[in-house]
C-alpha positions, 0 to 999 in steps of 0.5 A: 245269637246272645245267650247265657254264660259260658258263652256271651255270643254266637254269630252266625254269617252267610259265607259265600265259599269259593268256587275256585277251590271248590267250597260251597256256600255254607253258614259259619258260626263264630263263639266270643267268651271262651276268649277274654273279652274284659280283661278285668277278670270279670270272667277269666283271670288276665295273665297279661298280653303274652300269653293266652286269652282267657282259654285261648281260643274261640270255637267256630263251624261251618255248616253247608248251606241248604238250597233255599234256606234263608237264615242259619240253623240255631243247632250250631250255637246250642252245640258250641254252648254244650262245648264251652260249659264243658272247658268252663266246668273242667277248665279243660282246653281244645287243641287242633287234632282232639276228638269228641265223642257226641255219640248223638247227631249233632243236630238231632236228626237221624244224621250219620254225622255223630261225632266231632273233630277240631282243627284250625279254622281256615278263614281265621288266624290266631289274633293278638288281642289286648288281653292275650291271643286268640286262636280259632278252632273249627268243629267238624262233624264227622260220622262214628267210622271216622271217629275211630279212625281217629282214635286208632290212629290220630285226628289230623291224619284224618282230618287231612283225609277229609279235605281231600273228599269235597263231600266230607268236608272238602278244603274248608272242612264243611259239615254236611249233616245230610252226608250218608256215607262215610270217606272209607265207602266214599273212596275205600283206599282211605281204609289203607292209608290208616291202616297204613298210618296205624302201624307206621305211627301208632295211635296218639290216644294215651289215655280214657275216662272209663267204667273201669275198676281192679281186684287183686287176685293175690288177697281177700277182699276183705283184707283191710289192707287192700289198698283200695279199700283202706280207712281212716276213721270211716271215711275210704281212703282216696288218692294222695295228692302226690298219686293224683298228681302223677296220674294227671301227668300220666293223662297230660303228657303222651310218649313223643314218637321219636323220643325216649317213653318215660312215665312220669311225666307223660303229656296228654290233656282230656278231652271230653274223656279222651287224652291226646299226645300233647301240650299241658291243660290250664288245669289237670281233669283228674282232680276228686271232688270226694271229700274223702280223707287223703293219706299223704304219699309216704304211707302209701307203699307200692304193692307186687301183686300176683294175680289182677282181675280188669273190669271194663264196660263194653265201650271201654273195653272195645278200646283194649285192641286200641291200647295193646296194637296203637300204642303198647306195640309202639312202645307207649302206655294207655291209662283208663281213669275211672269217671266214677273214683279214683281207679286208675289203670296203667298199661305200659310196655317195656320200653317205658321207663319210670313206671313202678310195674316191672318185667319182674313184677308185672302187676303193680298198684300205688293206692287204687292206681294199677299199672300193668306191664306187657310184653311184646309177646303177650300183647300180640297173643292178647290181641288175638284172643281179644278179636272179637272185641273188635265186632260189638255187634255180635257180642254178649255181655258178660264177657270173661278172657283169662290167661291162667298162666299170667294171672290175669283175667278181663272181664267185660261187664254191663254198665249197670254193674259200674253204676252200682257203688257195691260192684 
């Protein structure tokens, strides 16, 4: 299927599975453009045959063939096209294991299959082309139960789950949009081996783009010197690119499991508005596109402040016990990156070095980026007092924790209240 860039092509095959391991017929989708198909930087710059082609990959799916149907559903192709024009427009790249939240099915249906995971396809190995090498990456729908699953605890360990059940995906990870019932009803002992997985491992999402603002508790807020809120001339100050550049560093690269926590540098790239523990992106996904003036770095001084207030939208701030059992309890940190400035907030535990929040000095904020520290003794009573956080369908909004003795108060709020510039 020829389409308009970000993609040249999407062709679709009849595959005829393999009964022996118990793969059904299905359709199987391949991309060409997120790759270099020139080489004459018509599209992607040629940085030679070593390295990456293009972005380095091409997207695949496979998607379960319907009794009787003829020709492959178009949906796919529109899918993947939605997926490409996000890597072209954040140059952000997919890696094996990434997660991404559709919130949506995927083919417009009333299907459970709502959500994505990507993994290696397992037909097609990474190729060495004229113009770099191509890796391919499978798409595999999966239902919103999975997806948090992932996110607590990783993609591949799920992934790695879904191979075993035939109706979820099987060997070859076949999409199934008419599957009604997810891997945890299918087989409930699924349940336990990520719970299991969570508590052994942690979670490997170290990072959102979220609805999320502070205030400083310690001031007015309309001391002009509040460090969100300073101006040169009329314009509002904005991050440096010294602070962007440790956010992005924050976002890029997550804590390895058997290494020492430092922050910075962390590794984890976006996705999607999710960061994962591993390799850098082409380029960071943090950079503002305000044209707002940047005082350089030097000017900025880091601040103690006694008392913060977090603001989150709910599905933000449902991701709180995530950060406080999946990775604060492991030693880690967990950033939320406002999608609608340059707020940035850092939870960091004690173990991670580097971060200018203190046991001393808990709160801490450079610019408009707050970092939190937590103890391993507040987290757990945070995690108890924020339970009902974890039933969405029984909560109402506003939603105020306070912990008057920390100085620090949560509050969840409407996604309205973040749209609104005044908030």
């Amino acid at each position: 299927l020829g389409g308009p860039d970000p993609l040249d092509y999407v062709s679709m095959y009849r595959n005829l599975g393999n009964p022996a391991l118990n793969v059904p017929e299905h359709w199987h989708y391949v991309s060409f453009g997120l790759s270099d198909l020139y080489g004459d930087n018509r599209v992607h710059e040629f940085t030679g045959t070593d390295g990456p082609s293009g972005f380095g990959f091409e997207l695949t799916f496979r998607l379960k063939r319907e009794t009787g149907e003829s020709a492959p559903p178009t949906w796919p192709a529109e899918l993947m096209q939605g997926l490409a024009r996000y890597v072209f427009q954040s140059e952000n790249t997919f890696c094996s294991g990434d997660h991404v939240s559709w919130h949506s099915p995927l083919d417009n249906s009333e299907s459970r299959i709502q959500h994505m995971l990507l993994t290696e396809d397992p037909q097609m190995q990474p190729v060495q082309t004229p113009f770099g090498v191509v890796t391919f990456l499978q798409i595999v729908g999966v239902c919103t139960e999975e997806l948090h699953a992932a996110q607590q605890w990783n993609g591949q360990g799920i992934l790695e789950l879904l191979r075993t059940v035939p109706v979820a995906g099987g060997p070859w990870l076949i999409t199934d949009m008419r599957r009604g019932e997810t891997i945890f009803e299918i087989d409930p002992h699924l349940q336990e081996r990520v719970d299991k997985g969570i508590e052994t491992d942690g979670s490997n999402l170290s990072g959102v783009s979220a609805k999320c603002a502070w205030d400083d508790l310690s001031r007015p807020p309309e001391d002009d010197e509040d460090s969100r809120s300073i101006c040169i001339g009329t314009q509002p100050r904005r991050l440096s690119g010294k602070d962007t550049e440790q956010i992005r560093e924050t976002l890029r690269r997550g804590l390895e499991i058997n290494s020492k926590p430092v922050l910075p540098p962390i590794n984890a790239q976006r996705q999607n508005g999710l960061n994962h523990d591993r390799a850098p992106s082409r380029k960071d996904s943090l950079e503002s596109e305000s044209s707002a003036a940047i005082i350089p770095h030097e000017l900025i001084r880091t601040r103690q402040l006694e008392s913060v207030h977090l603001k989150f939208n709910q599905e933000s701030g449902a991701l709180i016990p995530l950060c406080l059992r999946g990775r604060l309890l492991h030693g880690r940190h967990f950033t939320y990156k406002s999608i609608t400035g340059d707020t940035a907030i850092t939870f960091v535990s004690t173990g991670v070095e580097g971060a200018f929040a203190t046991e001393e000095h808990p709160y801490a904020a450079h610019g408009p980026w707050l970092q939190i520290l937590l103890t391993e003794e507040f987290v757990e009573r945070m995690l108890e007092d924020l339970e009902d956080l974890n039933s969405p369908e029984e909560f109402k909004l506003p939603k105020e924790y306070s912990w008057p003795e920390k100085k620090l108060k949560v509050s969840i709020l409407p996604d309205a209240v973040f749209d609104n510039p005044l908030h």
